[in-house]
N, C-alpha and C positions, 0 to 999 in steps of 0.2 A: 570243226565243232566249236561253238564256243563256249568260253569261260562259262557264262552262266550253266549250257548245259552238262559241262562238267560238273561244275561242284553240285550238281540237282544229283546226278550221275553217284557221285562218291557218297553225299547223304542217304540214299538210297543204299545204296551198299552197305552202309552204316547201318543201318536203319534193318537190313538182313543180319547182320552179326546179331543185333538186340534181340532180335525174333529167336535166333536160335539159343543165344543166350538166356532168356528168359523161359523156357523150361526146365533148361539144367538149373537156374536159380532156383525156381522152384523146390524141384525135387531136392537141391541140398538143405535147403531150408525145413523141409519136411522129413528129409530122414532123421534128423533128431529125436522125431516124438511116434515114430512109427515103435511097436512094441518089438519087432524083432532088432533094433540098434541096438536094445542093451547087450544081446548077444554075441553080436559082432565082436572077434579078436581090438584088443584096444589101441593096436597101431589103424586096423580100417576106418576105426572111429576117427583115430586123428585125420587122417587122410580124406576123410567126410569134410572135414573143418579146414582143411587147406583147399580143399575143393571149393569150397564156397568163400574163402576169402581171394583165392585167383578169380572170379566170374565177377565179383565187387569189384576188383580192376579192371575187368574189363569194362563193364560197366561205366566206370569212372573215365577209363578211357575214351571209349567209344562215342560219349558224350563230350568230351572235348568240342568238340568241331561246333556245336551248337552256341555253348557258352561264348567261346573266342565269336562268331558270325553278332552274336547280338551286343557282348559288351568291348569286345577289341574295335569291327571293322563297321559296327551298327549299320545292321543289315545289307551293307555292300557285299558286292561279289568281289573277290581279289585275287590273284595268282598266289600270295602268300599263305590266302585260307583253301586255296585248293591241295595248295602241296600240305601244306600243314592239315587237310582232312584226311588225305590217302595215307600219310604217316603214322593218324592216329589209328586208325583203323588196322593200317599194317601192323601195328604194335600191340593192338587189341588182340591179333590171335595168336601171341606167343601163349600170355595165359591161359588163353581158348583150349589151344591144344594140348596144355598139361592137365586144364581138370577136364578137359574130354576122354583122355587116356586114362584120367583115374577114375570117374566113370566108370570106361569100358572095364577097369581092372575088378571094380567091386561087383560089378555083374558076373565077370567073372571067374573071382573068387567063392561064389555061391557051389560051382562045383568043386575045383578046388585053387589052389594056391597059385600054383604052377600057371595052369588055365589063364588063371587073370592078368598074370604077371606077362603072360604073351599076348592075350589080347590087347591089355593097357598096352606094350611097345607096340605091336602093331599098329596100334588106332592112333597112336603120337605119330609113328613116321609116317604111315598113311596123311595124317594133316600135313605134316611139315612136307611133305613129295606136295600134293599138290596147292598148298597155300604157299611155299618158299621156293621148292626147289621148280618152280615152272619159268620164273625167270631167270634159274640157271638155264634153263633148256630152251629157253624160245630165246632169250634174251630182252631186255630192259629196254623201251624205247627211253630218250632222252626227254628230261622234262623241258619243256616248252614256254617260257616264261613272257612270251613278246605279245599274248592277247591282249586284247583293249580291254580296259579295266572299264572307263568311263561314268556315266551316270545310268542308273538300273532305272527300269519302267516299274511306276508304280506294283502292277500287276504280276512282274517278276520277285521282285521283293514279296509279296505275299506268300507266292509259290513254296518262297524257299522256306519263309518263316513255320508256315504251315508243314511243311517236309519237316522241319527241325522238329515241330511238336509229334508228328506220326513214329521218329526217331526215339524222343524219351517217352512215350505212353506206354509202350511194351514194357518196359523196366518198371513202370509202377503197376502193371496189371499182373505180373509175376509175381511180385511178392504179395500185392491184394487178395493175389486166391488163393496162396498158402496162409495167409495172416486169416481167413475167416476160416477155412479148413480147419488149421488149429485150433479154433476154440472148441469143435468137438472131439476131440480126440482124448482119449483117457488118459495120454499121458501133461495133457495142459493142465488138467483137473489136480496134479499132482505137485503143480509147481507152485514155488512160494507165492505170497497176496503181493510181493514189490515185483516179483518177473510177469505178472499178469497186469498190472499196472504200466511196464513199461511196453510192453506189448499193445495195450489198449494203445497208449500215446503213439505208438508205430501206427499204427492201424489208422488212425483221428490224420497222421503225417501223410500218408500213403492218401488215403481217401482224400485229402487238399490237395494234394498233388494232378489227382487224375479228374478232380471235379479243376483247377487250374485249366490243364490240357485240353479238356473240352467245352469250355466257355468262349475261347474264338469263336469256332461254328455257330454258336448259338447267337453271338454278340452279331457275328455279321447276317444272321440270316433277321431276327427282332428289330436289333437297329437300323443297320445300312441298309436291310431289304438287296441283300445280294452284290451292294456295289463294292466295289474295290475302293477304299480312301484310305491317305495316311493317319486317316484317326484308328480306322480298324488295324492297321499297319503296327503303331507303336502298342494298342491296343493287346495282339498279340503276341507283341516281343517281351509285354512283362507279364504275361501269362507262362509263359515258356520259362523267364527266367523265374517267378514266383514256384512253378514245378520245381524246378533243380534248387530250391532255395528247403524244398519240403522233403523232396527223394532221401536226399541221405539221412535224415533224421528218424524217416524210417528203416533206410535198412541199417543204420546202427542201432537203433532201439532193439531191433530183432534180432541182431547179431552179438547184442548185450546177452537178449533170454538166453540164446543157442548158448553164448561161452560158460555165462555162469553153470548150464544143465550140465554142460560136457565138464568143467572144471570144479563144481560146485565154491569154484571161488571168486568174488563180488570183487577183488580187486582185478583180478584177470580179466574180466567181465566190462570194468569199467575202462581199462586198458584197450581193451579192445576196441570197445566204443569210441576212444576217442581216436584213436589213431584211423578209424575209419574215418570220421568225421573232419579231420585235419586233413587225410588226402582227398576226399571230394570236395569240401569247400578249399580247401589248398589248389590244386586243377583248376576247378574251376570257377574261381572266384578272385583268390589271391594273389593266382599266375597274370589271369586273364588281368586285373589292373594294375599288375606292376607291367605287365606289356603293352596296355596303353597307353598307361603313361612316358614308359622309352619311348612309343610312338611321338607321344606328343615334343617330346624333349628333341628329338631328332629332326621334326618337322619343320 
């Protein structure tokens, strides 16, 4: 198999974590303002709120591979960015399977206590049996480092570029249709005129992001008339990066409104915000050019 079609291979894979990820985002983002939250015993609530800041990691994670493919190894295929995709991904679902399990526990919790508390463990070890323990059981092939790295066919390069944006569009379409959900909901109506303000600004974030992602297709189909060039080429790579430049802005704005409603306190709120802020552009911006530039330095 080669290189290239591996890491097409592991973005793709990537690319399914987001899918499933981007429901559960969803729905934590929205249980905040559903009318039966206020109900809920006040540890479920917190537990609401670790739930959706583990799926933000992943997220942060999962998108990895993209960031490093356009600004570490610009747009080559590498043996580095292959191991370095399946890691991030393998990494991606430790948090996966802890807000999966609490998930499962607040469903069910709905009957009782007990109920959820055995669901949630089951629905953890179930993930970790088959996401971890399968290559206790099959066993681990050995990574493989001796494929030709080479020079990529224009046409390949596209491929992949285009896979990377299929990879983060689910993350901003997840939060886009809770972000406009909310504004009908009775409980948005009730929140302060500055948490509806920074929601708007989520919203205005989110919506560049996914108008970004889908300006390739359009760019190559008006301009190039269907051909493959490297004008279309770089053309996409800062579309891609312009997304992840917008993603997190929205979902820390949104995860500003969530902490202030759940905390009613503007410092905790803002705390929160930035500390999201700081690890997605930290990942994926401030990792990615302190490792280009070691690249460089070592060259």
């Amino acid at each position: 198999m080669s290189l290239r079609a591996k890491i097409k291979n592991a973005l793709d894979e990537a690319r399914i974590l987001v899918l499933g990820t981007q429901v559960l985002l969803g729905f934590q983002y929205r249980a905040f303002f559903e009318p039966r939250f206020a109900k809920l015993p006040r540890f479920e609530q917190w537990l609401t709120l670790l739930g959706l800041a583990l799926l933000l990691a992943v997220i942060a994670t999962v998108m990895l591979p993209a960031a490093r493919h356009r600004l570490v190894d610009r747009g080559r295929d590498t043996n580095d960015l292959h191991l370095f995709t399946m890691n991030a991904v393998g990494w991606a679902l430790v948090p996966f399977s802890v807000a999966l399990a609490l998930d499962v526990f607040s469903a069910g919790a709905t009957r009782t206590v007990r109920t959820g508390m055995v669901l949630g463990a089951a629905a953890f070890a179930i993930a970790v049996a088959f996401w971890f323990g399968v290559g206790i059981v099959f066993g681990r092939r050995e990574h493989r480092s001796e494929e030709e790295e080479g020079e990529m066919k224009l046409a390949d390069k596209i491929v992949q570029v285009l896979t990377e944006a299929r990879v983060v569009l689910p993350g901003a379409q997840a939060l886009f249709g809770f972000q406009l959900a909310m504004t009908l909901m009775q409980a948005y109506e009730e929140l302060p005129a500055s948490s509806k303000n920074v929601h708007l600004a989520s919203v205005c974030a989110i919506a560049c992001a996914i108008v970004f992602l889908m300006a390739p297709p359009a760019y190559h189909r008006i301009v190039e008339r269907g051909e493959d060039t490297e004008r279309f080429h770089r053309f996409a790579s800062w579309m891609v990066i312009a997304a992840m430049i917008a993603l997190p802005l929205g979902f820390a704005g949104d995860l500003w409104v969530v902490v202030r409603k759940q905390t009613t306190s503007v410092r905790a709120a803002n705390t929160g915000a930035a500390v999201t802020l700081g690890v997605f552009y930290g990942l994926w911006f401030a990792a990615m050019f302190a490792l280009r530039a070691r690249r460089r330095t070592h060259a």
